[in-house]
VEXFIFI-311347 format. One record per residue: residue number from 1; x negated, y, z negated of N, C-alpha, C in turn. Coordinates in Angstrom, 3 decimals, padded with zeros to 6 digits. Each point is the difference from the previous one (the first is absolute). Layout:
N
SITE | i | nx | ny | nz | cax | cay | caz | cx | cy | cz
SITE | NUM | X | Y | Z | X | Y | Z | X | Y | Z .
...
***
This chain:
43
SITE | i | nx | ny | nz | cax | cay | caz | cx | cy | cz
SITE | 1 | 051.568 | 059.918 | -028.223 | 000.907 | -000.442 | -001.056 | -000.756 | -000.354 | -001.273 .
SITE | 2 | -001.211 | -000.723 | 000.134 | -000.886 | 000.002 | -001.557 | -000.490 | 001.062 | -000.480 .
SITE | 3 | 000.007 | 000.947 | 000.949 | -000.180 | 001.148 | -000.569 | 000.341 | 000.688 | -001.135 .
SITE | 4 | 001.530 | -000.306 | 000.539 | 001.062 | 000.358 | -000.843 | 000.040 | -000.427 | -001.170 .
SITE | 5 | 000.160 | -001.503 | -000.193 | -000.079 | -000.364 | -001.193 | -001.155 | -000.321 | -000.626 .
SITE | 6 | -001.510 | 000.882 | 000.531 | -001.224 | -000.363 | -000.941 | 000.399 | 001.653 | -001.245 .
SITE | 7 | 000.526 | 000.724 | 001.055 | -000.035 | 001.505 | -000.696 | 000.774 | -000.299 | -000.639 .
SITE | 8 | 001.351 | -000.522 | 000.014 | 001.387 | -000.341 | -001.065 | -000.354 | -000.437 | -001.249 .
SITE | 9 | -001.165 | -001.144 | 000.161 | -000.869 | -000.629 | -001.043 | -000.527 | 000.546 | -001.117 .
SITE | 10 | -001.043 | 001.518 | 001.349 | -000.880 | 000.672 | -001.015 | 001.079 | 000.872 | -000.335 .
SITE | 11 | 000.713 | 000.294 | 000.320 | 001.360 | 001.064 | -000.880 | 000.748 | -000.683 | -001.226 .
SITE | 12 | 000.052 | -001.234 | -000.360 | 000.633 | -000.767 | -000.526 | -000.846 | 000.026 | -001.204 .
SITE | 13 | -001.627 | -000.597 | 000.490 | -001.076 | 000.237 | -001.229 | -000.160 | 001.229 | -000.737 .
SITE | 14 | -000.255 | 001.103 | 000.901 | -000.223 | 001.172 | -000.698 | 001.423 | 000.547 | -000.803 .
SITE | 15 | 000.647 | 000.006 | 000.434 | 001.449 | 000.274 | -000.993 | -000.276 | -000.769 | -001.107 .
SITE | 16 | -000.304 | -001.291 | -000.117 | 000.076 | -000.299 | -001.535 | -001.596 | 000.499 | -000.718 .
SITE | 17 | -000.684 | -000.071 | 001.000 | -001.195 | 000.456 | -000.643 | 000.191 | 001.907 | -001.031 .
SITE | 18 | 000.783 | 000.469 | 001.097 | 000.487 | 001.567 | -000.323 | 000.952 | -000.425 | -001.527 .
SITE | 19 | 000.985 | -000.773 | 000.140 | 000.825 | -000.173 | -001.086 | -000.337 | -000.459 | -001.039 .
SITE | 20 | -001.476 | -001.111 | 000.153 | -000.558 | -000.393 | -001.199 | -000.986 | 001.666 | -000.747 .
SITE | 21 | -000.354 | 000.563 | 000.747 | -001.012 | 000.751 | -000.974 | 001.231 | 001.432 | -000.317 .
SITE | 22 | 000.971 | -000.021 | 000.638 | 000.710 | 001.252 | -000.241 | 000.734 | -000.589 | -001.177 .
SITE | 23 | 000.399 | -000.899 | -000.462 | 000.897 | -000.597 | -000.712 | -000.358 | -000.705 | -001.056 .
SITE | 24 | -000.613 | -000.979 | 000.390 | -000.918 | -001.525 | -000.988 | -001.016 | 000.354 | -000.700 .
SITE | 25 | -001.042 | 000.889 | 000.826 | -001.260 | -000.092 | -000.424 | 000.020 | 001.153 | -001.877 .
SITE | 26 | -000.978 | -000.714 | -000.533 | -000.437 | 000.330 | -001.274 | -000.222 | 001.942 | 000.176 .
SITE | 27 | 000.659 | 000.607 | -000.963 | -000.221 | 001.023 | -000.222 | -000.249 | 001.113 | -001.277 .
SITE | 28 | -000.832 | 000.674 | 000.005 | -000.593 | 000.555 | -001.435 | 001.816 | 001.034 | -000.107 .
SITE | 29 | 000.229 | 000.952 | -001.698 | 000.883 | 000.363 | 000.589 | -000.157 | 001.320 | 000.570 .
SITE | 30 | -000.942 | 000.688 | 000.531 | -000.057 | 001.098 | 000.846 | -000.030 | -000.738 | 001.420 .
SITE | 31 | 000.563 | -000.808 | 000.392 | 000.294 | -000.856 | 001.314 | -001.213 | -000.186 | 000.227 .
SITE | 32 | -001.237 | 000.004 | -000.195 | -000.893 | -000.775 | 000.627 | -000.377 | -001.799 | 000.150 .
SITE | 33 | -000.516 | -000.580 | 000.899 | -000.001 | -001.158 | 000.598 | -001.080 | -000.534 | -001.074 .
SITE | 34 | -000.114 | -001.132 | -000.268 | -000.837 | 000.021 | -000.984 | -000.299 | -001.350 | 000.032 .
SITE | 35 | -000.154 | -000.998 | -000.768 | -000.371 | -001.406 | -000.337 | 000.795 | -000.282 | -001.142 .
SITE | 36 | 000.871 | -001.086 | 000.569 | 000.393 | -000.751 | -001.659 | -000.970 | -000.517 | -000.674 .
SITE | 37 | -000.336 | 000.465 | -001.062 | -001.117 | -000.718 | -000.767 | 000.461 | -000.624 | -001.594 .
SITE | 38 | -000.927 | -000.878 | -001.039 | 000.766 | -000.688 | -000.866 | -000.609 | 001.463 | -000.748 .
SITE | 39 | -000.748 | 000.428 | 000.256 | -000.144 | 001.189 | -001.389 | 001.076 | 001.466 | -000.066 .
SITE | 40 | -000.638 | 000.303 | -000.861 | 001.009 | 000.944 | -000.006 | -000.090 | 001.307 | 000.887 .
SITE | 41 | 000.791 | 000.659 | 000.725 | -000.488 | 000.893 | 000.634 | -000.092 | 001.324 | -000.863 .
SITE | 42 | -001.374 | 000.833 | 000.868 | -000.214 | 001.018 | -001.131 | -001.842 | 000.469 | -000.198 .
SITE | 43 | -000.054 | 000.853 | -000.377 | -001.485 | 000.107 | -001.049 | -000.109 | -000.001 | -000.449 .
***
């Protein structure tokens, strides 16, 4: 039975972990993952 709910857990974490970088996370606009930074992005 803890079985159950250690995996429920790690299913619970990784879903938001999946939803934070598919969704939240900072992106250049050719979709790449990038760093919010205070400068400007660019060369």
């Amino acid at each position: 039975m803890t079985t159950i709910i250690k995996l429920n857990e790690l299913d619970f974490k990784a879903a938001k972990y999946i939803d934070y970088i598919s969704n939240k996370e900072f992106r250049l606009e050719d979709g790449t993952l990038a760093r919010n930074r205070s400068q400007a992005n660019g060369c």
